[in-house]
N, C-alpha and C positions, 0 to 999 in steps of 0.2 A: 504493500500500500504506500499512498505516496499522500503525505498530509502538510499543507502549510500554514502555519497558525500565525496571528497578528499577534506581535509580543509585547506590544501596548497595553489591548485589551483581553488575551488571552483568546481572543475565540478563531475557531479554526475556519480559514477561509476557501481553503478547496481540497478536497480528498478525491483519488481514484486510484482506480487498481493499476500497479503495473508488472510487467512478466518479466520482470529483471531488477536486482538491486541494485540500488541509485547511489553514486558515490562522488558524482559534482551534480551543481546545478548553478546557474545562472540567469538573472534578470534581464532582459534588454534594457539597455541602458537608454530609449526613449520612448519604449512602448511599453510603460510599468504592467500593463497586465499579461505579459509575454513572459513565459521564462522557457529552456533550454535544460535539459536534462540528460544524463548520460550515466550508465554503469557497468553492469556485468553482462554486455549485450553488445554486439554490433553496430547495434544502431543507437543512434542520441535524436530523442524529441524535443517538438517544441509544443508547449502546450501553452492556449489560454485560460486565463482566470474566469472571465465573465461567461466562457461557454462550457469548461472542463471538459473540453474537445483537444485533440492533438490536431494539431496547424501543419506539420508538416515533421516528414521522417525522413534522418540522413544517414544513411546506412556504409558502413566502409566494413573492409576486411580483417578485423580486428574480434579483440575480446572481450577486451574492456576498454572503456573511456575513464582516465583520471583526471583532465580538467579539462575546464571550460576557460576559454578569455575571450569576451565581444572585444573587438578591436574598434576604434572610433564610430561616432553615428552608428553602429549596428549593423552595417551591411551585409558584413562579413564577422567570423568566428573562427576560432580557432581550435581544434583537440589535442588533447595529448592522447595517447594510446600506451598498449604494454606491447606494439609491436616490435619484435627487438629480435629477429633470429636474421640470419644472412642475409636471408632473400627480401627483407620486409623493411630494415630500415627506414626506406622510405616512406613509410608512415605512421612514426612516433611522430610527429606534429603535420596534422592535415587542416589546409584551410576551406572554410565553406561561404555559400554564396546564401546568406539568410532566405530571400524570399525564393530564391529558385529550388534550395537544395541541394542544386550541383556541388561535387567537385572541386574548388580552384587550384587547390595544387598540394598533391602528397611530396613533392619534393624540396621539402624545408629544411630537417636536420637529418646530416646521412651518417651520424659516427652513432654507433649500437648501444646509447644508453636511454631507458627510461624516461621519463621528464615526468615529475610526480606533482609541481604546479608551474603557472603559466603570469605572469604579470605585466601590466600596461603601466608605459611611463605618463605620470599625470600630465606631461608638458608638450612632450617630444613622439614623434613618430615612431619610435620603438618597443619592446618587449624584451623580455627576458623569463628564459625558462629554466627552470630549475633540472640538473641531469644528475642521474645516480654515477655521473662518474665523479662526480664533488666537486664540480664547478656550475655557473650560472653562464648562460651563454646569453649574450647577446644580439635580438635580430631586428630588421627593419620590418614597420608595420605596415609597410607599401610594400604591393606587387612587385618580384618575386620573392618579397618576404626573406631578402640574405642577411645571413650570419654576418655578425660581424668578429672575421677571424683575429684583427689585432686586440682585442680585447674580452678579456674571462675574469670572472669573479670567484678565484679560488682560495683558498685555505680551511672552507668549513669542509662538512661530514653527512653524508646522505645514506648510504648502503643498505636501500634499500623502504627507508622513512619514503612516509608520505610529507616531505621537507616543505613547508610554504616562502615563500618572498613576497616581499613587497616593497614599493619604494616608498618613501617620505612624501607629504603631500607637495613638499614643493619639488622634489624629483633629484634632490641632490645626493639624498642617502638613499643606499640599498641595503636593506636587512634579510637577516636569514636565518632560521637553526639551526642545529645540527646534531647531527647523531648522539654525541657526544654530552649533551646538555646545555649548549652555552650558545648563545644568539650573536653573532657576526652584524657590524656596519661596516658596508662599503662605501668608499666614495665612488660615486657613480660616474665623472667624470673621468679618473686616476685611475677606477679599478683594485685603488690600496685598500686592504683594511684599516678601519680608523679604530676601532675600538671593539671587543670583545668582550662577555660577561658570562660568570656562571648561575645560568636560571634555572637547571632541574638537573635532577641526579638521574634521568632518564630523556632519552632522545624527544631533544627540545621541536615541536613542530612548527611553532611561531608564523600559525596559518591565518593571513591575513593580517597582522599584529595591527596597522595605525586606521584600518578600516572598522575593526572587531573591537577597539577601543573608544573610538571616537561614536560606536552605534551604541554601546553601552552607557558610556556617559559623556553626553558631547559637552557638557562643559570644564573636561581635561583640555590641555595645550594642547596645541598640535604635534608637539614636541614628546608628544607621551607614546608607547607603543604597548602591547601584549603580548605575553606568551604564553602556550598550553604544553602539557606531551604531547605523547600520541594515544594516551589510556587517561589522562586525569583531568578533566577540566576546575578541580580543588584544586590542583599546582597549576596557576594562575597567576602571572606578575605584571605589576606595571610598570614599564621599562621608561624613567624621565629623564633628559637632557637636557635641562633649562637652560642653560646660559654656553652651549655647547662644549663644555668641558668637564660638566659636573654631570655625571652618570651614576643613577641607584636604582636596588629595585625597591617598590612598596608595594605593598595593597591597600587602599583605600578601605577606612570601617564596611563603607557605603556598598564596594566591589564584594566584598565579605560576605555580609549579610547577604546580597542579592545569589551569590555563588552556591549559600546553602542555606537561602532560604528551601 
């Protein structure tokens, strides 16, 4: 079953059945009653809210789908896949054409790792996907969608985590977790690390961090991010850099309470 609940008011705004477990989803980012669903299937839908009808089915050669990223205006999307054996490379990251369904191109990232999530820079025409070989790669979010080979975001730890990224709102930081428990900033420009922290004594997933922060209590800074495991969402921190040199983690009473009420 597939249930979406308003976390305002708790009530649940659309339920149906589906023949596969769902392990992304995604909103259109201008047509709020749109979302984009994908799991342990082939295929990824798009369903409406107001009809609780599937809008359209885009089907690839695959197993699973592990993420979703709408790239600008919605037009297009992008997958991640767990296709990864010799012959298949070519479609661990497939791009699709929203309203047709088509295809536009399996030939994105050709080196045989995973990509467990997928992230859009808030400013600039590119993305970056997160790869199980323990780098973030960088690619353009224009047709044909290339790598960009002089720069990678490496030193963190993946192997095999469902690892999230995300950039800073204003697009200058890249964060990330890592296997190991500790959350990675990139400078996004440099590609250096700027700073490192230990947040979980278990493989830190840091899925979504300044997105999943700012929806819980948007009157944090912008400056504040999140992190979870991969099993606990009670190992829960808020990650703050006010004044860009002073780094700690807290939890807020407020985050507390809500976490186990």
């Amino acid at each position: 079953m597939l249930h979406l609940t308003d976390v305002e008011t708790g009530k649940q705004i659309f339920s149906s059945k589906t023949e596969f477990r769902i392990s992304a989803l995604k909103f259109h980012p201008t047509e709020s009653n749109v979302f984009i669903c994908g799991g342990f299937s082939p295929e990824v839908k798009a369903w409406d809210l107001r009809t609780s009808k599937v809008l359209r089915v885009y089907k690839a050669a695959v197993q699973q789908t592990l993420d979703i990223l709408f790239l600008p205006e919605g037009r297009e999307f992008l997958t991640s896949t767990d296709a990864v054996s010799r012959d298949s490379a070519d479609r661990t990251i497939v791009a699709w054409d929203f309203q047709s369904a088509a295809k536009i191109s399996n030939q994105i990232f050709h080196e045989r790792y995973t990509c467990p999530s997928l992230t859009l820079h808030p400013k600039e025409s590119v993305f970056v996907a997160q790869t199980n070989g323990n780098y973030m790669a960088l690619f353009s979010a224009q047709r044909p969608y290339r790598i960009n080979k002089k720069k990678r975001y490496e030193g963190h730890k993946v192997e095999g985590f469902a690892v999230g990224c995300e950039f800073s709102p204003d697009g200058t930081l890249l964060v990330t977790g890592s296997s190991d428990g500790k959350v990675f900033f990139y400078n996004y420009h440099t590609s250096r690390i700027i700073r490192t922290l230990s947040a979980h004594k278990e493989a830190c997933c840091c899925n979504r961090p300044w997105r999943n922060c700012r929806d819980l209590m948007p009157d944090l800074p912008k400056s504040t991010a999140s992190t979870c495991t991969h099993q606990k969402w009670s190992d829960f921190y808020i990650i703050h850099g006010g004044n860009g040199e002073q780094w700690e983690l807290f939890m807020p009473s407020a985050l507390n309470l809500w976490l186990h009420d």
